[in-house]
PDB file of N, H, CA, C and O in Angstrom:
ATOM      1  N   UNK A   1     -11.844  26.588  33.902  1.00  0.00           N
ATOM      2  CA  UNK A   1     -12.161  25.254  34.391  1.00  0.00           C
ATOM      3  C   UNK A   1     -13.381  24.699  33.665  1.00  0.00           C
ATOM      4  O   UNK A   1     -13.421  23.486  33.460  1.00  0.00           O
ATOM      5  N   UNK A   2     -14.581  25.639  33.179  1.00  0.00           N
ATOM      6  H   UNK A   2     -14.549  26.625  33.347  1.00  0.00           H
ATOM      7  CA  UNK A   2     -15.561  24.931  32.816  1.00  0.00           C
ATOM      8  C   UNK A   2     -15.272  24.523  31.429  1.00  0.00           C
ATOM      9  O   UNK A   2     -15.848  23.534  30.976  1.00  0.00           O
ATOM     10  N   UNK A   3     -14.221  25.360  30.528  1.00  0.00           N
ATOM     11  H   UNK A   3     -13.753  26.163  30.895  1.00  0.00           H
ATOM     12  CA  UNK A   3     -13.714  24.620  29.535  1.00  0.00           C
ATOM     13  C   UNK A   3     -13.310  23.546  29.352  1.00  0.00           C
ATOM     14  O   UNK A   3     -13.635  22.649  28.573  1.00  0.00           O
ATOM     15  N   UNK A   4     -12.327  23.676  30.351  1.00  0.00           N
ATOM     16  H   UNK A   4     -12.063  24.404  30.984  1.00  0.00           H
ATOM     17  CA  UNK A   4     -11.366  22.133  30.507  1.00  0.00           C
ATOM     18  C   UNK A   4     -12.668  20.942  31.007  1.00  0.00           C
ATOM     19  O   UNK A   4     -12.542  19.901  30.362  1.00  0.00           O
ATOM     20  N   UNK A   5     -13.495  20.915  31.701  1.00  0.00           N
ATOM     21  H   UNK A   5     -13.597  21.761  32.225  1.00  0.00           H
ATOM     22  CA  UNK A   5     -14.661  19.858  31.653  1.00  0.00           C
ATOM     23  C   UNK A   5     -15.459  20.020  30.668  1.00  0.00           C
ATOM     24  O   UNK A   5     -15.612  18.950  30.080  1.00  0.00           O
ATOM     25  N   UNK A   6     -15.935  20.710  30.294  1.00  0.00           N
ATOM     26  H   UNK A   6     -15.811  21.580  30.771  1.00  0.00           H
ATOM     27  CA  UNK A   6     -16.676  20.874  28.458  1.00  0.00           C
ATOM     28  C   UNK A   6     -15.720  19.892  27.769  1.00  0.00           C
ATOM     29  O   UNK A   6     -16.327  18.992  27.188  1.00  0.00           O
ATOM     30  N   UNK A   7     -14.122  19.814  27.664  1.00  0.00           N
ATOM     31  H   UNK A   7     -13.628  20.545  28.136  1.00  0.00           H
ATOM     32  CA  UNK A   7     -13.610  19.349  26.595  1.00  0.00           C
ATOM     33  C   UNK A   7     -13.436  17.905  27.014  1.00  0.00           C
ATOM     34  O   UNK A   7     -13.529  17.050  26.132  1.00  0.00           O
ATOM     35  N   UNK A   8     -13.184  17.523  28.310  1.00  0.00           N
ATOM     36  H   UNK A   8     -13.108  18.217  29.026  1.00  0.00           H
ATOM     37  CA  UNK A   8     -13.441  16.484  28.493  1.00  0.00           C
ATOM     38  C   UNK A   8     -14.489  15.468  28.393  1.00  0.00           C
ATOM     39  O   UNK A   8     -14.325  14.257  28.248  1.00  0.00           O
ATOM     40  N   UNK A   9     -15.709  16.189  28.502  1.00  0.00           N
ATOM     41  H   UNK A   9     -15.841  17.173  28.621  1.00  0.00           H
ATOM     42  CA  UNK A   9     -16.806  15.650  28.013  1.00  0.00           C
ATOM     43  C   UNK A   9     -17.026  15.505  26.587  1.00  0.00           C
ATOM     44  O   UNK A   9     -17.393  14.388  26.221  1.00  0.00           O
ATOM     45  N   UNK A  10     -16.879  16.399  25.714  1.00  0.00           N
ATOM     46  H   UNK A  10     -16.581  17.306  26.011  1.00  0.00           H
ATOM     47  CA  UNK A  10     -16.709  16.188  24.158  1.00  0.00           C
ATOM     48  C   UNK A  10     -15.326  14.435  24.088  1.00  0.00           C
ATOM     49  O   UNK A  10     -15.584  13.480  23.355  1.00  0.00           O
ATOM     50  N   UNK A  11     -14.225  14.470  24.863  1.00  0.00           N
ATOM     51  H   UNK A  11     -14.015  15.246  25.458  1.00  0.00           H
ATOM     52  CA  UNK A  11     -13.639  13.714  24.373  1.00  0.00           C
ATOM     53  C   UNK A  11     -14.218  12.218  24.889  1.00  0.00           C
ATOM     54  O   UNK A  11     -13.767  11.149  24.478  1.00  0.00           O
ATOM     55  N   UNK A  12     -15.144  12.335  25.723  1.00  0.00           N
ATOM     56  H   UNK A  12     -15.510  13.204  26.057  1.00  0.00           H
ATOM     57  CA  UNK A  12     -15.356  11.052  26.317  1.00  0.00           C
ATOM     58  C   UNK A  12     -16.769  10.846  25.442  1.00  0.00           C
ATOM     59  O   UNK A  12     -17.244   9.756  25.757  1.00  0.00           O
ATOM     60  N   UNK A  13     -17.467  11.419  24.607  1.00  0.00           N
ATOM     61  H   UNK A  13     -17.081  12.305  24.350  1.00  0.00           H
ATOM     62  CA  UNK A  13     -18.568  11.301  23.338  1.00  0.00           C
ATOM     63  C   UNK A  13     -17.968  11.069  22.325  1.00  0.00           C
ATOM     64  O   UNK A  13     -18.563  10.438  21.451  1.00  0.00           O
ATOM     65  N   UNK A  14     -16.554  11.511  22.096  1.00  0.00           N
ATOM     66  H   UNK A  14     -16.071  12.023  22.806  1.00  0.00           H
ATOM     67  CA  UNK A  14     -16.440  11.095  21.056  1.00  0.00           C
ATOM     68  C   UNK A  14     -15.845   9.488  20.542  1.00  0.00           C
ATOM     69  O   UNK A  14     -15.843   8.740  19.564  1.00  0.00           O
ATOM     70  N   UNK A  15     -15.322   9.587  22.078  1.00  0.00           N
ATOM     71  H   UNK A  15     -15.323  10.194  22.872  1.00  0.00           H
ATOM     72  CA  UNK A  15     -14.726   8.287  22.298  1.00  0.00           C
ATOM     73  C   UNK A  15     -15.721   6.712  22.769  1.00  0.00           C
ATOM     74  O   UNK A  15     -15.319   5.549  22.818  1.00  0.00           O
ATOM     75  N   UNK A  16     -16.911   7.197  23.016  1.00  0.00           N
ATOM     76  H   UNK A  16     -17.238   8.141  22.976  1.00  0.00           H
ATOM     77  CA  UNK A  16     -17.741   6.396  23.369  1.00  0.00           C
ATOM     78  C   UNK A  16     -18.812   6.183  22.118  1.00  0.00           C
ATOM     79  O   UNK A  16     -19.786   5.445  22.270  1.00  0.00           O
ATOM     80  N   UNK A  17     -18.571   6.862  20.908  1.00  0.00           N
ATOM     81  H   UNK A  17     -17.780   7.462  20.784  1.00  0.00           H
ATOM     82  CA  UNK A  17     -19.287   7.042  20.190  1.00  0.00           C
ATOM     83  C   UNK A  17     -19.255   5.387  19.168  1.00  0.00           C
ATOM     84  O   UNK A  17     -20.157   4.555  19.268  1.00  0.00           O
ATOM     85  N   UNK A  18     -18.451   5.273  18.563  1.00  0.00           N
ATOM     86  H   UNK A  18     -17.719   5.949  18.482  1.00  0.00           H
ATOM     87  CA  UNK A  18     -17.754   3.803  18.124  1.00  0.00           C
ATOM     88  C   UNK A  18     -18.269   2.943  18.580  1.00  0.00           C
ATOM     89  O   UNK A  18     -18.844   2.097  17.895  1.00  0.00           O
ATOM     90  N   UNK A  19     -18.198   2.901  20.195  1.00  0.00           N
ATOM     91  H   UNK A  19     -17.731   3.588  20.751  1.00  0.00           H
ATOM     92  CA  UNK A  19     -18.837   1.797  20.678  1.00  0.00           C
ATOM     93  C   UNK A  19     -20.295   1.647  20.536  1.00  0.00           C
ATOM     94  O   UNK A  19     -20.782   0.519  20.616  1.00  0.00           O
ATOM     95  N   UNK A  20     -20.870   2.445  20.379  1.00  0.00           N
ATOM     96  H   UNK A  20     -20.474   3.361  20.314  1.00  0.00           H
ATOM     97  CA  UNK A  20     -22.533   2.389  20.289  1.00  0.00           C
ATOM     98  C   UNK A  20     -22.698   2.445  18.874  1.00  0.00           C
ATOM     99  O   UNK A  20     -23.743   1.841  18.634  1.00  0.00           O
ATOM    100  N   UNK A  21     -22.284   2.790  18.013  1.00  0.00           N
ATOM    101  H   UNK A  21     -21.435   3.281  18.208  1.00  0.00           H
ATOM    102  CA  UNK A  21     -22.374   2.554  16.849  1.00  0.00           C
ATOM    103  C   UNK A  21     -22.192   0.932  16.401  1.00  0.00           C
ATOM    104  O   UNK A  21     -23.120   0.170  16.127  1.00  0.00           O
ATOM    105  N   UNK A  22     -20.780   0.616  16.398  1.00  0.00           N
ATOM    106  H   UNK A  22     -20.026   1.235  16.621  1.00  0.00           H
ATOM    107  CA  UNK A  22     -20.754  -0.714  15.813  1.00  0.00           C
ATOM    108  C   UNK A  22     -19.632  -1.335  17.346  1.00  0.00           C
ATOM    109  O   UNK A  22     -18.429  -1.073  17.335  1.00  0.00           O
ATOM    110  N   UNK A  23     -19.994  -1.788  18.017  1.00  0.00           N
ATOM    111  H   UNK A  23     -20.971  -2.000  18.026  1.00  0.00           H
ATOM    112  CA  UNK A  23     -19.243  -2.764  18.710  1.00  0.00           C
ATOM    113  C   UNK A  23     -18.377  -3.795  18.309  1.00  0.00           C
ATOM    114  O   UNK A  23     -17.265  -4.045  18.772  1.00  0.00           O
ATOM    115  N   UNK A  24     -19.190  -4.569  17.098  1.00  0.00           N
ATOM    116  H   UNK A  24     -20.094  -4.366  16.722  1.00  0.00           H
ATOM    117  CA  UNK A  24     -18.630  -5.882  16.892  1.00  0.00           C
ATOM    118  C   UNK A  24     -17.089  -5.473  16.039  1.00  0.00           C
ATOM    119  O   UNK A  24     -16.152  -6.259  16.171  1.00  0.00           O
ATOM    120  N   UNK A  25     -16.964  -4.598  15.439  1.00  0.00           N
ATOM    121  H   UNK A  25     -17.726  -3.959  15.332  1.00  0.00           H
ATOM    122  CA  UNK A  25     -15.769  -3.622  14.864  1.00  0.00           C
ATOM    123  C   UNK A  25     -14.761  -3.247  15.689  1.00  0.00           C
ATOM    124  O   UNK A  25     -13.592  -3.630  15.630  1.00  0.00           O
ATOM    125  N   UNK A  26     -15.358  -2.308  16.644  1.00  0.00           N
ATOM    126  H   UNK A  26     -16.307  -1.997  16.692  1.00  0.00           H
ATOM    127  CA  UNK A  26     -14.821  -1.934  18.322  1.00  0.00           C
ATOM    128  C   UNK A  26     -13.612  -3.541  18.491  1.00  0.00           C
ATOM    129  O   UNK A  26     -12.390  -3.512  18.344  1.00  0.00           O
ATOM    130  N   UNK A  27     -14.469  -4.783  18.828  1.00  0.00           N
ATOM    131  H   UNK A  27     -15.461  -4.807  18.947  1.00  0.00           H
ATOM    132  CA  UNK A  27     -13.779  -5.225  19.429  1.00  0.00           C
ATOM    133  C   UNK A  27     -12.765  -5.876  18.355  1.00  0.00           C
ATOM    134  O   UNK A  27     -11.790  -6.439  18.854  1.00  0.00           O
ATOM    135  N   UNK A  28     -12.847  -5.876  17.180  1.00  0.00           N
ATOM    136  H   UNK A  28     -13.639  -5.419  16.775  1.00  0.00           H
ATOM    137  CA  UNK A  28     -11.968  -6.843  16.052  1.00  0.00           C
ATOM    138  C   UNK A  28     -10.555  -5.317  16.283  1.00  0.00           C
ATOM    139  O   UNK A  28      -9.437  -5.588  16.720  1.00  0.00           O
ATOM    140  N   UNK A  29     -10.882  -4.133  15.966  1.00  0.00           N
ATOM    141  H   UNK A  29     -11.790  -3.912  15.611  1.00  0.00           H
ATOM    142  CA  UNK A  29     -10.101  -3.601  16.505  1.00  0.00           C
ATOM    143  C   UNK A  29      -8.869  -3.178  17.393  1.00  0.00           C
ATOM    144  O   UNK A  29      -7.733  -2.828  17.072  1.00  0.00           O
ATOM    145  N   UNK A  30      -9.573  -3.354  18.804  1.00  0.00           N
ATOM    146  H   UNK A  30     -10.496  -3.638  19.064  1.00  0.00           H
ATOM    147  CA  UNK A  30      -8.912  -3.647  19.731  1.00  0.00           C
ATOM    148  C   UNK A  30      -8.236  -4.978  20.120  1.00  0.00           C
ATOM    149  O   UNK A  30      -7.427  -5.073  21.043  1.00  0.00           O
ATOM    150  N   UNK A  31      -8.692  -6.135  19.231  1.00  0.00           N
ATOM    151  H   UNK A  31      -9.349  -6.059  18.481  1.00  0.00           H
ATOM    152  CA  UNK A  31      -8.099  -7.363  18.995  1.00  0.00           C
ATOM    153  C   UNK A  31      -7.046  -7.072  18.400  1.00  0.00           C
ATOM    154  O   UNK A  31      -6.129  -7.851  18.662  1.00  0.00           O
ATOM    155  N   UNK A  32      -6.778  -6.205  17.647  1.00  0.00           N
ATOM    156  H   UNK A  32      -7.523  -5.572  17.434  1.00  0.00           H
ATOM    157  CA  UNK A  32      -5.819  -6.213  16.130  1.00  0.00           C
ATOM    158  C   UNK A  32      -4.732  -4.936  17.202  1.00  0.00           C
ATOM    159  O   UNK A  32      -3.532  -4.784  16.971  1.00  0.00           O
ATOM    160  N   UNK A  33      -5.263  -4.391  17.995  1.00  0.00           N
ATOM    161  H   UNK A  33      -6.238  -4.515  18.183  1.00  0.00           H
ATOM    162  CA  UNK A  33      -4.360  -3.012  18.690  1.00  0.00           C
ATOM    163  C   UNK A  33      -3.732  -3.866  19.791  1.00  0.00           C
ATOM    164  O   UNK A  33      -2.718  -3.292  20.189  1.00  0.00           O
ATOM    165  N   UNK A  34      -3.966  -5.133  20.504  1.00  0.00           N
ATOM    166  H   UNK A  34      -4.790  -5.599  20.181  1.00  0.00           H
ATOM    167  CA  UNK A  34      -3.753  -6.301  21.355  1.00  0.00           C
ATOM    168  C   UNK A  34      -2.892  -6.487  20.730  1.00  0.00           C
ATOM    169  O   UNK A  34      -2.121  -5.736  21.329  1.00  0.00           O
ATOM    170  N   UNK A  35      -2.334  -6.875  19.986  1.00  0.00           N
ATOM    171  H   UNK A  35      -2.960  -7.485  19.500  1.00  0.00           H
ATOM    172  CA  UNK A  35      -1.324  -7.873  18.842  1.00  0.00           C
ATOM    173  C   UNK A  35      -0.243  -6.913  18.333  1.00  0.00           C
ATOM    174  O   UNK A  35       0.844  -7.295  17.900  1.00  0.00           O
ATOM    175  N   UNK A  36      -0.491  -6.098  18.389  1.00  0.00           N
ATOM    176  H   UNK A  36      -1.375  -5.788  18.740  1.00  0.00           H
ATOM    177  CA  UNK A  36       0.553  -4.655  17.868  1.00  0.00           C
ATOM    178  C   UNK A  36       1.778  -4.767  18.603  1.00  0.00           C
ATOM    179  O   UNK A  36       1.402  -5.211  19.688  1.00  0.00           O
ATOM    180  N   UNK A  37       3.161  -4.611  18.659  1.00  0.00           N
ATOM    181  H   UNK A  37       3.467  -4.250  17.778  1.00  0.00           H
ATOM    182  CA  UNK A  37       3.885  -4.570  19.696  1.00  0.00           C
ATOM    183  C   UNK A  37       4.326  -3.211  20.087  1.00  0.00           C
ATOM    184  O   UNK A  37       4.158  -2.248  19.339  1.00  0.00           O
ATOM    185  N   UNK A  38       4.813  -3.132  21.094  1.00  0.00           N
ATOM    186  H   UNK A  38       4.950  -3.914  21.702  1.00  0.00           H
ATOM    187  CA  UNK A  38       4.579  -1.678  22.104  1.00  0.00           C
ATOM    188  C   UNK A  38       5.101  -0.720  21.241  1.00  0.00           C
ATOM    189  O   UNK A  38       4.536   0.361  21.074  1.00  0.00           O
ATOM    190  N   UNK A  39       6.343  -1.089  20.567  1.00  0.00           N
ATOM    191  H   UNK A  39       6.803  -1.967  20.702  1.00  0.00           H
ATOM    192  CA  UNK A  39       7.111   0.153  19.979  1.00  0.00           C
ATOM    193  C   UNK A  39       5.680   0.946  18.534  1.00  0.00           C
ATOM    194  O   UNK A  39       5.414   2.126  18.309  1.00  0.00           O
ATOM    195  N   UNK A  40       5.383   0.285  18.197  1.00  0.00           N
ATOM    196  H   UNK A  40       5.599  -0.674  18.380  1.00  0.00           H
ATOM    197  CA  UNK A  40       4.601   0.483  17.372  1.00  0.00           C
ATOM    198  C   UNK A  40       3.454   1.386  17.949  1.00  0.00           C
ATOM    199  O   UNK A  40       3.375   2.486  17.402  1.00  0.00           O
ATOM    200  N   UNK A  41       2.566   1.137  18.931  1.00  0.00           N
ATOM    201  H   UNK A  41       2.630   0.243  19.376  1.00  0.00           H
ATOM    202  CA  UNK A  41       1.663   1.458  19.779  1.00  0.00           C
ATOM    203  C   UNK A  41       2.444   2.854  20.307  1.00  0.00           C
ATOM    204  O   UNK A  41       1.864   3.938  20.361  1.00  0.00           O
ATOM    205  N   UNK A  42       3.374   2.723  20.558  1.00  0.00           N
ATOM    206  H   UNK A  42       3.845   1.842  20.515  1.00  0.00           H
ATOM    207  CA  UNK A  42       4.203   4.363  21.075  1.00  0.00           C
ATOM    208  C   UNK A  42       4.167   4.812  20.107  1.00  0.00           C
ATOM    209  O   UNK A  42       3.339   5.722  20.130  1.00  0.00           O
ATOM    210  N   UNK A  43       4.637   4.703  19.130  1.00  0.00           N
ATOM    211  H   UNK A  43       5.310   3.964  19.111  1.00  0.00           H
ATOM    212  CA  UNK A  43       4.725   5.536  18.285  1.00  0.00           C
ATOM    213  C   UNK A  43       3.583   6.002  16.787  1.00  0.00           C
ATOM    214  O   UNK A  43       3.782   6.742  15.823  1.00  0.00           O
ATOM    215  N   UNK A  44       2.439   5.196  17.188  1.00  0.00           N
ATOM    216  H   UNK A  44       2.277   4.596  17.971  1.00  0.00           H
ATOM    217  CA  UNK A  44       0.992   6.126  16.979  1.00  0.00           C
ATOM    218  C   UNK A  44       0.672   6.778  17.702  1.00  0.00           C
ATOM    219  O   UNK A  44      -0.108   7.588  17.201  1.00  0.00           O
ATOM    220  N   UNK A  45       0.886   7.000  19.140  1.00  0.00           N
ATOM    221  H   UNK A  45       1.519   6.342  19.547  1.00  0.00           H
ATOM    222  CA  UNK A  45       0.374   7.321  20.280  1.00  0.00           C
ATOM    223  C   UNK A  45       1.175   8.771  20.429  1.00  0.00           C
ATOM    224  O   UNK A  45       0.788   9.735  21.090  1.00  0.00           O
ATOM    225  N   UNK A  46       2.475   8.668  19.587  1.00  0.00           N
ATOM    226  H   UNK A  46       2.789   7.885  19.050  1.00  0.00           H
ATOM    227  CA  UNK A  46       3.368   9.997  19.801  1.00  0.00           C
ATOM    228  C   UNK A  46       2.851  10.576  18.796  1.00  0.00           C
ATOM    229  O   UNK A  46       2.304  11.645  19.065  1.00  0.00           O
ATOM    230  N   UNK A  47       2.818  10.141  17.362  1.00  0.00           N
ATOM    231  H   UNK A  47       3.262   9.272  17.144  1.00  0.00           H
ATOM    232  CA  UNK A  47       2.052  10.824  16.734  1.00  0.00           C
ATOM    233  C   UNK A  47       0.564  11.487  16.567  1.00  0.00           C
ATOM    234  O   UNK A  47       0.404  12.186  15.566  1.00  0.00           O
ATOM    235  N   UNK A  48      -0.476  11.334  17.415  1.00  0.00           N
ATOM    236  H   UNK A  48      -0.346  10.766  18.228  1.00  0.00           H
ATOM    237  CA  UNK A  48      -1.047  11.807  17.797  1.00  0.00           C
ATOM    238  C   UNK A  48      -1.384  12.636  18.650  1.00  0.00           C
ATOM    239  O   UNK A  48      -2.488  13.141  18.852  1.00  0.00           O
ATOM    240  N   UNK A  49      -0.026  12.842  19.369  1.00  0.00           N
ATOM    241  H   UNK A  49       0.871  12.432  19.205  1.00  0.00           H
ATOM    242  CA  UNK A  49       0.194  13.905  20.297  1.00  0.00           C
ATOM    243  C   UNK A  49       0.705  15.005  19.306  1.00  0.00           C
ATOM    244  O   UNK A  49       0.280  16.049  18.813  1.00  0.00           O
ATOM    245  N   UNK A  50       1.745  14.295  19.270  1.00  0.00           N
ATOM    246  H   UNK A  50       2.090  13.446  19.671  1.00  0.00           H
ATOM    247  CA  UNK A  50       2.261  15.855  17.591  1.00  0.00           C
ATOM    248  C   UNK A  50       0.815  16.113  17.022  1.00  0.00           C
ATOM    249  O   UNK A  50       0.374  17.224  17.318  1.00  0.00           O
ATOM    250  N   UNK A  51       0.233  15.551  16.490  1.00  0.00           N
ATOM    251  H   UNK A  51       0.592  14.649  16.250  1.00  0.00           H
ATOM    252  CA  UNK A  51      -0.939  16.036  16.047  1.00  0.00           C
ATOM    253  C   UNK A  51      -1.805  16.961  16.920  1.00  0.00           C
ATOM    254  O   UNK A  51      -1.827  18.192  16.918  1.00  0.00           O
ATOM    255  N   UNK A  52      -2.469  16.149  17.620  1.00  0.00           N
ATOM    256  H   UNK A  52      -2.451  15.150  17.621  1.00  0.00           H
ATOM    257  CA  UNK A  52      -3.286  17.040  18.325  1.00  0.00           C
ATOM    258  C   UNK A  52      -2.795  18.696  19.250  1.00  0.00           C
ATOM    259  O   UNK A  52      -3.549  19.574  19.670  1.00  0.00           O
ATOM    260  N   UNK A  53      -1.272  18.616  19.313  1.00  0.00           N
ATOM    261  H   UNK A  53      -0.660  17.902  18.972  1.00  0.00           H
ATOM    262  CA  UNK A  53      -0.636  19.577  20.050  1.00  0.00           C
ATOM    263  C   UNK A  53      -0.521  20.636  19.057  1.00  0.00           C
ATOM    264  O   UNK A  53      -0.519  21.842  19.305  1.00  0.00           O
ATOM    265  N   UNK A  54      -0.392  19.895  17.514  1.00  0.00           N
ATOM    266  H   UNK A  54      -0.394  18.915  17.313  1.00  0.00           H
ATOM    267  CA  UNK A  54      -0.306  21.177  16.583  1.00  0.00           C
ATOM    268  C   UNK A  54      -1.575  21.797  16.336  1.00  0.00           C
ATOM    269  O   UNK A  54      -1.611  22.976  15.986  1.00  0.00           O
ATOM    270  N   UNK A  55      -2.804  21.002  16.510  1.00  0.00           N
ATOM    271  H   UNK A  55      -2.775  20.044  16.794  1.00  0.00           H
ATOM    272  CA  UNK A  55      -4.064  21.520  16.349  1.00  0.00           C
ATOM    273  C   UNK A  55      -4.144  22.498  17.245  1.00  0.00           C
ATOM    274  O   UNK A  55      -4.334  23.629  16.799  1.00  0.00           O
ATOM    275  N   UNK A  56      -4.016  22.311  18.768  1.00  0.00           N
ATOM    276  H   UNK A  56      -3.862  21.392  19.131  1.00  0.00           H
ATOM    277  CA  UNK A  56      -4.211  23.152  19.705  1.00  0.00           C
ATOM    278  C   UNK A  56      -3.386  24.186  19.421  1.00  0.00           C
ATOM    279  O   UNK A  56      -4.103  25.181  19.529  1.00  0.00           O
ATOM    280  N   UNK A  57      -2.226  24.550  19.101  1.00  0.00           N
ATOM    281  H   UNK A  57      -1.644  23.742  19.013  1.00  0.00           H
ATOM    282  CA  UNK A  57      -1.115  25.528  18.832  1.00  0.00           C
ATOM    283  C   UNK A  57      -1.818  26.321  17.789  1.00  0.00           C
ATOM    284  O   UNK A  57      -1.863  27.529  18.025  1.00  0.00           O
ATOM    285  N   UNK A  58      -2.525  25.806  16.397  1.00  0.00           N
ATOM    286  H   UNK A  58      -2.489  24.825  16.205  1.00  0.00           H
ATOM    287  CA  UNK A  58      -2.787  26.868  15.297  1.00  0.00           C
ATOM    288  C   UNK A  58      -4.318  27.616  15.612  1.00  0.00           C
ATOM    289  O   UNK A  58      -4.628  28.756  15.266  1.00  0.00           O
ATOM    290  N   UNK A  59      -5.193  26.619  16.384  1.00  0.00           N
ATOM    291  H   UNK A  59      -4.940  25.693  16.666  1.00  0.00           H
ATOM    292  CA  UNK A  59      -6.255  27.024  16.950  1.00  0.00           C
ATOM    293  C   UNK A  59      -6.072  28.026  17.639  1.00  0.00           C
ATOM    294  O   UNK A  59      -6.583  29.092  17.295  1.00  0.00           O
ATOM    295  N   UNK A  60      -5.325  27.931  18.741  1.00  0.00           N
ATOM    296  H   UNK A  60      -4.910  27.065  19.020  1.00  0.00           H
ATOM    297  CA  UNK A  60      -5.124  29.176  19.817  1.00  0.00           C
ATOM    298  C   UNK A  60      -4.411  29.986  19.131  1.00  0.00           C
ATOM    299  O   UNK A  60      -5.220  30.909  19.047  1.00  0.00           O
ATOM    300  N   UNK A  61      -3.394  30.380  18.508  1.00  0.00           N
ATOM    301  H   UNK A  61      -2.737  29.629  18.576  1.00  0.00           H
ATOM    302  CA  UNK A  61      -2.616  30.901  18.173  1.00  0.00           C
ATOM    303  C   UNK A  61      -3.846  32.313  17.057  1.00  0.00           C
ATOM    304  O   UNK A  61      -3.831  33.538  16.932  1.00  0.00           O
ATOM    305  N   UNK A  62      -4.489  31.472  16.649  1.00  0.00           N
ATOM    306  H   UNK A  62      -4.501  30.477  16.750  1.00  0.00           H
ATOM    307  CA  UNK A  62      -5.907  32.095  15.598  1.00  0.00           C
ATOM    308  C   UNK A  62      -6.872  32.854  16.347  1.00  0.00           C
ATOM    309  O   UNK A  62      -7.247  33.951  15.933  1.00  0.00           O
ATOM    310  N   UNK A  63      -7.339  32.312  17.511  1.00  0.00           N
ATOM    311  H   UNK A  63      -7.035  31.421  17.847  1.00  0.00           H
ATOM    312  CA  UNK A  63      -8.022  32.856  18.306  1.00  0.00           C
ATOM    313  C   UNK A  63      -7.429  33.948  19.010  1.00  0.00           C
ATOM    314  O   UNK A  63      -8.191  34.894  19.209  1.00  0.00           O
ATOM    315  N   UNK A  64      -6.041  34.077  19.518  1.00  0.00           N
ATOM    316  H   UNK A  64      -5.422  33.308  19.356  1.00  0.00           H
ATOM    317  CA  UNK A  64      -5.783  34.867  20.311  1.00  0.00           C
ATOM    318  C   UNK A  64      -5.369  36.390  19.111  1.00  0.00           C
ATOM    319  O   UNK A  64      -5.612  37.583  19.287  1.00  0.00           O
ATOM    320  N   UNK A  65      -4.706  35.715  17.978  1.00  0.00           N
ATOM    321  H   UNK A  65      -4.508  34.745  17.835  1.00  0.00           H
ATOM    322  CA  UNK A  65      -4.006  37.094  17.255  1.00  0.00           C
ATOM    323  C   UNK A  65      -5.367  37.442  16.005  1.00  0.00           C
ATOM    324  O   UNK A  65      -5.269  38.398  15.236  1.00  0.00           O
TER     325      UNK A  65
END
């Protein structure tokens, strides 16, 4: 459990990080991710799951063997 909140906290720094850096970017951004249409938006959103699921898979997979 204290992992799983450790990692949540890393993801909410990393995700908050952008914004304190450059905002005015942040929002031209999310202007431009507004305008996207959904199918599109799914399917970065799936690909980043494939991604990140393969990270977690070769990570653990390293750690454990």
């Amino acid at each position: 459990m204290k992992l799983f909140i450790l990692l949540i906290g890393m993801v909410l720094i990393f995700e908050g990080l952008p914004y304190v850096a450059s905002p005015e970017s942040m929002q031209s951004w999310l202007k431009k991710i507004s305008e996207m249409p959904p199918g599109q938006l799914r399917a970065m959103g799936l690909m980043a799951l494939a991604i990140g699921l393969l990270l977690c898979w070769l990570i653990q997979g390293d750690i454990l063997f």
